[in-house]
LOSE-434405 format. One line per 10 residues: their letters; for each residue x, y, z of C-alpha. Coordinates in Angstrom, 3 decimals. Layout:
A) X Y Z | ...;
***
This chain:
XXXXXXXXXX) -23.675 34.385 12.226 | -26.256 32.585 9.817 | -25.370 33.016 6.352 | -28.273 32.880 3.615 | -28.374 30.467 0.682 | -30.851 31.226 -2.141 | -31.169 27.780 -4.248 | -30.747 28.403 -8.334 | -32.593 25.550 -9.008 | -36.265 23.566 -7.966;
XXXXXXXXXX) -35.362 20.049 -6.903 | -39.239 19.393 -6.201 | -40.573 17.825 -3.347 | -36.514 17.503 -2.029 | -36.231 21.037 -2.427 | -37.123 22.343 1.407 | -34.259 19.903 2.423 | -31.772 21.081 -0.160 | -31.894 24.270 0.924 | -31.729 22.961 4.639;
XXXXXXXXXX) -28.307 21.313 3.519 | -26.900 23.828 1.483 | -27.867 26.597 4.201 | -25.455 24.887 6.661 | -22.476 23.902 3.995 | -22.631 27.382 3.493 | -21.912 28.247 6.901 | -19.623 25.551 7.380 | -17.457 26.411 4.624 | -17.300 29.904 5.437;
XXXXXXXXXX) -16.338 29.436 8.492 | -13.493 27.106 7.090 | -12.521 29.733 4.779 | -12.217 31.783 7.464 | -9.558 29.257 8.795 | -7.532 29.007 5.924 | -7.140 32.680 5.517 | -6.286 33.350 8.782 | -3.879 30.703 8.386 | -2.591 32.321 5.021;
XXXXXXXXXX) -3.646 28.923 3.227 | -6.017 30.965 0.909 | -6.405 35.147 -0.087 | -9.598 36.793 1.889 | -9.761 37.739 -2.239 | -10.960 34.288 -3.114 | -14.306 34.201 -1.679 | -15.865 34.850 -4.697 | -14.584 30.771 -6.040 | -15.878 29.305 -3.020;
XXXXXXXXXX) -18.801 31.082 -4.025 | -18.757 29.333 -7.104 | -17.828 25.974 -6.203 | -20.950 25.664 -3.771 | -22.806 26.956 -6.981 | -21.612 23.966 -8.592 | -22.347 21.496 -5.956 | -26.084 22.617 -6.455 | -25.641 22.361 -10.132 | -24.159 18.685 -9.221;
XXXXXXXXXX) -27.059 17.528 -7.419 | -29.478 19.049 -10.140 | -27.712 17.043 -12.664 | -28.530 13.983 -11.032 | -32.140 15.321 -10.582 | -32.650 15.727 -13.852 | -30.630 13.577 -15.702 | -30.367 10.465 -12.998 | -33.780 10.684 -11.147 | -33.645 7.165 -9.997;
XXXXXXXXXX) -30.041 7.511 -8.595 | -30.980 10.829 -7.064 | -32.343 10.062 -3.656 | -29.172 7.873 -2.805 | -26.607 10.716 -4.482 | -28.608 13.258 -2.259 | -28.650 11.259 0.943 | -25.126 10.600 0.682 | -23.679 13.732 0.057 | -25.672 15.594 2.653;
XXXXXXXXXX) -24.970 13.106 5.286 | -21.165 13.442 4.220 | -20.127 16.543 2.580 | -20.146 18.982 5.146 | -17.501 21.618 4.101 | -16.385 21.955 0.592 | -13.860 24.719 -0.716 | -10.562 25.738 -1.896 | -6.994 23.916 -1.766 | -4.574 26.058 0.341;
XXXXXXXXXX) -1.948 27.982 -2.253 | 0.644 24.967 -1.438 | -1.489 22.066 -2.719 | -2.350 23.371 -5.789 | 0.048 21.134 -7.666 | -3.540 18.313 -7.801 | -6.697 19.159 -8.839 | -8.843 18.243 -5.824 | -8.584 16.579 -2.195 | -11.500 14.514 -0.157;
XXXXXXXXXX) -10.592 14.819 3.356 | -12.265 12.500 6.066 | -13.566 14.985 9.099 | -12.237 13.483 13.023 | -15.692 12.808 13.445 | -14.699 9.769 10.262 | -17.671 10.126 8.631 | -17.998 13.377 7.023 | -15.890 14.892 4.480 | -14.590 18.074 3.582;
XXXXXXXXXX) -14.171 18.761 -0.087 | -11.605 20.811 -1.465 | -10.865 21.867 -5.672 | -8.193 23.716 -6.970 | -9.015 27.439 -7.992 | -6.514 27.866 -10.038 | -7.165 25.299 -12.917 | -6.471 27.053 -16.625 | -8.331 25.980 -20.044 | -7.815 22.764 -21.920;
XXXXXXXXXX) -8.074 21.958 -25.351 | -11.955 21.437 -24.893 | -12.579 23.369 -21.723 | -12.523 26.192 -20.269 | -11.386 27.092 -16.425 | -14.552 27.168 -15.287 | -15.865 24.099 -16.860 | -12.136 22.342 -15.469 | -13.440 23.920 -11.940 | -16.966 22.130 -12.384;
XXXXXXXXXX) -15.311 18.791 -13.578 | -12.902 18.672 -10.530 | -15.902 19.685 -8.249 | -17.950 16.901 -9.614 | -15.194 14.561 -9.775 | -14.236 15.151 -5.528 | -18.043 14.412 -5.224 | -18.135 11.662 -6.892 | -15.299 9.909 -5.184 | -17.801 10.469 -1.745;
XXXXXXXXXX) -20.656 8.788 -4.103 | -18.024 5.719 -4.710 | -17.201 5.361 -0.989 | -19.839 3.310 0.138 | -19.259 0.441 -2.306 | -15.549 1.118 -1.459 | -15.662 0.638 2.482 | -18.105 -2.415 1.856 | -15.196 -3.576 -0.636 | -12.857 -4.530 2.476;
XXXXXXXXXX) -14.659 -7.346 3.676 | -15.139 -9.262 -0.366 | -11.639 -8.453 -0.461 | -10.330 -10.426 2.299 | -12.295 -13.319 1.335 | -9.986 -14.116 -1.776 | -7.281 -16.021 -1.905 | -3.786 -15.048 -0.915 | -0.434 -16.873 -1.065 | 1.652 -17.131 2.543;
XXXXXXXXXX) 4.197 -15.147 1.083 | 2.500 -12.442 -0.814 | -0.331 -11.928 1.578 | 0.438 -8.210 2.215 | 1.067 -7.183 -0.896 | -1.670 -8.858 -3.191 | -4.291 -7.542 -0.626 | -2.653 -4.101 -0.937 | -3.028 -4.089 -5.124 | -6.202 -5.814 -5.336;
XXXXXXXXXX) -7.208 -2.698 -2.763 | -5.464 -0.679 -5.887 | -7.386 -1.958 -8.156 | -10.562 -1.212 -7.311 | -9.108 2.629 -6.211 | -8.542 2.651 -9.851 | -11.873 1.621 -10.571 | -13.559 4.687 -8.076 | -10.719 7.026 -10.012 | -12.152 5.938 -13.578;
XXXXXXXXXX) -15.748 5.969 -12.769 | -15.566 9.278 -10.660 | -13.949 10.570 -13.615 | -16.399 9.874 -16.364 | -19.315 11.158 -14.303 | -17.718 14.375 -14.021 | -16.620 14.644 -17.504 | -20.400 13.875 -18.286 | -21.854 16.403 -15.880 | -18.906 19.271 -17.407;
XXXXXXXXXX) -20.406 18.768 -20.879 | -23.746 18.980 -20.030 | -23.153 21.884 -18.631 | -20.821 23.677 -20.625 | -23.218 23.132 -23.702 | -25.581 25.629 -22.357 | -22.999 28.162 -22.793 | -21.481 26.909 -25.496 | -23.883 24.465 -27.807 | -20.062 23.775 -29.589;
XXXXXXXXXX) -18.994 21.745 -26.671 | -19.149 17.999 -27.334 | -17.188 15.873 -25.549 | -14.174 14.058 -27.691 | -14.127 10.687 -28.718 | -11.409 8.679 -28.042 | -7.948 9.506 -28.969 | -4.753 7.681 -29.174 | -1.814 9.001 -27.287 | 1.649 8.318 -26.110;
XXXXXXXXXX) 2.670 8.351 -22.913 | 5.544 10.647 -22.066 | 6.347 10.508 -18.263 | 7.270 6.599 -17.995 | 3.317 5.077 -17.906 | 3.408 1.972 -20.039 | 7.523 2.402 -20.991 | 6.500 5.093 -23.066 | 5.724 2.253 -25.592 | 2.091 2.166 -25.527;
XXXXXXXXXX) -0.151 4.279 -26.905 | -3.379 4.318 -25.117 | -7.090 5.908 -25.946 | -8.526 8.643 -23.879 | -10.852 11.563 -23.887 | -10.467 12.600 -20.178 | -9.137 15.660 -19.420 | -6.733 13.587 -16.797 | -6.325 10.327 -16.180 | -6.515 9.088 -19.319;
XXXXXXXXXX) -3.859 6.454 -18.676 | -6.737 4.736 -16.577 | -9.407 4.475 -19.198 | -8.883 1.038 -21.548 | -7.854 -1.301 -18.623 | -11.445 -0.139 -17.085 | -13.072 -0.274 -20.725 | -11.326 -3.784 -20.502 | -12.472 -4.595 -17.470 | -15.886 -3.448 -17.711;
XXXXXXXXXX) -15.920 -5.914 -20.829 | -16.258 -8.706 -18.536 | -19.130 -7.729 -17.024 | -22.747 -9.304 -17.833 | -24.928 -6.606 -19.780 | -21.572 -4.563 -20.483 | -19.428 -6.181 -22.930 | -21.909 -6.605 -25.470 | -21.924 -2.844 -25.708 | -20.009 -2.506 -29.069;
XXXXXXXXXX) -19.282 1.556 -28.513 | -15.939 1.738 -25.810 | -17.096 4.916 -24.894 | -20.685 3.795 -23.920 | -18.844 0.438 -22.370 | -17.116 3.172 -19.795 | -20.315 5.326 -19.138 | -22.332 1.893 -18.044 | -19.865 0.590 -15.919 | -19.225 4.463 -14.336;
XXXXXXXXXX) -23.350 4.533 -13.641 | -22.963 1.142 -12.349 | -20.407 2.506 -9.652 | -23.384 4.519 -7.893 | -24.843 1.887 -6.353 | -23.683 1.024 -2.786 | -23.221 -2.738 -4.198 | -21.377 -1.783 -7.102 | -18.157 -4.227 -6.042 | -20.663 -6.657 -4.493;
XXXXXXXXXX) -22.464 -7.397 -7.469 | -19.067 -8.009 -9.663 | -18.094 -10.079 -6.476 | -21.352 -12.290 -6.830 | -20.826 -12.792 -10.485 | -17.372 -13.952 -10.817 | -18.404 -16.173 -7.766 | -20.966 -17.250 -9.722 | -19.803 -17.730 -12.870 | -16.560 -18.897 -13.008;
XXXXXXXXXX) -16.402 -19.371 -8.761 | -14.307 -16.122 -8.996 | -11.305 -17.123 -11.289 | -9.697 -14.377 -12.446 | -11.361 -11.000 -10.363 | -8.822 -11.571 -7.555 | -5.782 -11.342 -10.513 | -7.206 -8.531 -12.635 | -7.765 -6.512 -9.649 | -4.004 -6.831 -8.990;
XXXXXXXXXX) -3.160 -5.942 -12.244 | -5.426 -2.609 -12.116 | -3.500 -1.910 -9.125 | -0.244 -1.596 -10.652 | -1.785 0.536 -13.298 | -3.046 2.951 -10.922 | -0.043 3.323 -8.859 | 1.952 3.715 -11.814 | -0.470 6.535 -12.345 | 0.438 7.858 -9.173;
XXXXXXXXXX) 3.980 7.741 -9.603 | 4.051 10.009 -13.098 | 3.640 12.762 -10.830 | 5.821 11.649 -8.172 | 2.959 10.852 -5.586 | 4.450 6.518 -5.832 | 7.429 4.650 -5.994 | 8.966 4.907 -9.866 | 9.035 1.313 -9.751 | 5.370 0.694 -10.760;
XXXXXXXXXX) 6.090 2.822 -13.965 | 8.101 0.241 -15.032 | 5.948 -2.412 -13.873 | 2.669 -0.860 -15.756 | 3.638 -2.331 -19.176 | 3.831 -6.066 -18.326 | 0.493 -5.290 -16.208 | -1.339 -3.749 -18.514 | -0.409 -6.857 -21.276 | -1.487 -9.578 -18.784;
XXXXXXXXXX) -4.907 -7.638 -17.427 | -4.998 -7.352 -21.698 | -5.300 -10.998 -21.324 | -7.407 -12.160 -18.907 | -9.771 -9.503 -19.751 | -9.952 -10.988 -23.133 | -10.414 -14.108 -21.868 | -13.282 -13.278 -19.285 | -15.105 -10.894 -21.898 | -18.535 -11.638 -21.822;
XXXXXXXXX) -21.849 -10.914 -24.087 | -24.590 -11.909 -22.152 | -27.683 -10.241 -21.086 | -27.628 -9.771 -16.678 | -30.801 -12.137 -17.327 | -28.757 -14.823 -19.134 | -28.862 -18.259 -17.582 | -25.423 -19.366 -16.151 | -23.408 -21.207 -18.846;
***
């Protein structure tokens, strides 16, 4: 049976092939539904969200088609070519926000959000719903620059008897790079958004907090104004500081949003490869990324999903990424002659 799928939005001269694409997920995630409730992962009651969540894939997409026109035709390409299902997490998963599962076929993805999510300070469920939405999405954006990664990866230096490990943190680090960036995009695109029903609803600025679940000893107090990890935000602010035509953005927030636009682009990590090759014949990347690697397990292991060891680990990590991202700032212009 052929569901129909009546577009809310024009997307131009793309949108014959939208509605192509959306026409199948539709089927395809019905179907899936259909597999989950048989399977008592979900209610037969819940249609209605899925409903809603495929809604606000299309809204996704017209974000980018409006607000990101020359980063549209590679956000459309890749999400139709890999987001075939998206939907609901079963009842027993609902402890996380969202899930990105890679199909048999190892190419496509099905995309799954949490129902369930209440208000926050700043947002309500529904805008929460849109944010995790856009954030699972944007993680599929990411993974092109992430599966080119593996190769730049393996071409920096490793010690005998750390081999293993260093490769498996510097992998870390740039995981918490895809986390951060993902992140900010879909705080972005829940804003937008949620300003059309509420004109109110401006996005925070940064705010200090403490830690209470181990992250940093509990000594540090860190800025955020993500809904969740929050704990991830001034070691990529720091690292992004680094970056030609990034750190001399004076505004942290606007140092975040660059890099996370940055991360669209299939050579995202190949570009930072090439200019820490070029610059300073890669000194410091290969360490940093190590560092953010920690942090990001340490993340992981707040809520139990990592070994509590990198909670106590994440203080010392953060203080020497503190350093060499200090010491690798840099103020130039991309166009800036090598000096």
């Amino acid at each position: 049976m052929n569901f129909q799928y009546a577009l809310g939005h024009s997307f131009g001269k793309y949108t014959n092939e939208v509605h192509r694409y959306f026409v199948g997920l539709l089927n395809n995630s019905i179907n899936y539904f259909k597999s989950q409730v048989d399977n008592n992962q979900v209610s037969d009651s819940e249609l209605e969200h899925l409903g809603k969540i495929i809604k606000m894939q299309e809204d996704f997409l017209y974000y980018y088609f409006t607000q990101e026109p020359k980063n549209f035709e590679y956000v459309l390409k890749t999400i139709i070519s890999k987001v075939v299902v998206i939907g609901m997490l079963p009842k027993n998963k609902r402890g996380i926000y969202g899930q990105t599962l890679t199909n048999a076929d190892k190419t496509t993805k099905t995309v799954l959000v949490n129902p369930e999510l209440g208000a926050s300070r700043y947002l309500t469920p529904e805008d929460r719903l849109r944010l995790y939405t856009a954030h699972e999405l944007g993680h599929v954006i990411n993974s092109e620059w992430k599966r080119r990664s593996v190769n730049l990866l393996n071409q920096m230096p490793r010690s005998k008897s750390q081999a293993q490990y260093q490769a498996e943190h510097r992998y870390r680090g740039l995981e918490m790079l895809d986390e951060v960036t993902t992140q900010e995009r879909a705080e972005e695109i829940a804003y937008f958004f949620a300003r059309e029903k509420r004109p109110t609803a401006i996005r925070p600025a940064l705010t200090k907090v403490r830690d209470t679940r181990g992250m940093y000893s509990n000594k540090k107090i860190y800025r955020t104004n993500f809904d969740w990890y929050g704990e991830l935000q001034e070691p990529a602010i720091m690292f992004a500081r680094t970056l030609r035509g990034i750190g001399r953005i004076k505004k942290d927030e606007v140092v975040l949003s660059a890099l996370a636009h940055r991360a669209i682009s299939p050579d995202f990590f190949k570009e930072i490869f090439d200019e820490y090759k070029r610059d300073v014949g890669g000194q410091g990347l290969p360490e940093m990324l190590f560092y953010m690697g920690i942090i990001k397990r340490a993340s992981y292991a707040r809520f139990g999903e990592d070994d509590p060891y990198f909670l106590g680990a994440s203080e010392e990590a953060l203080e020497n990424l503190t350093d060499l991202a200090g010491r690798f700032e840099d103020h130039r212009n991309p166009g800036d002659h090598d000096n």
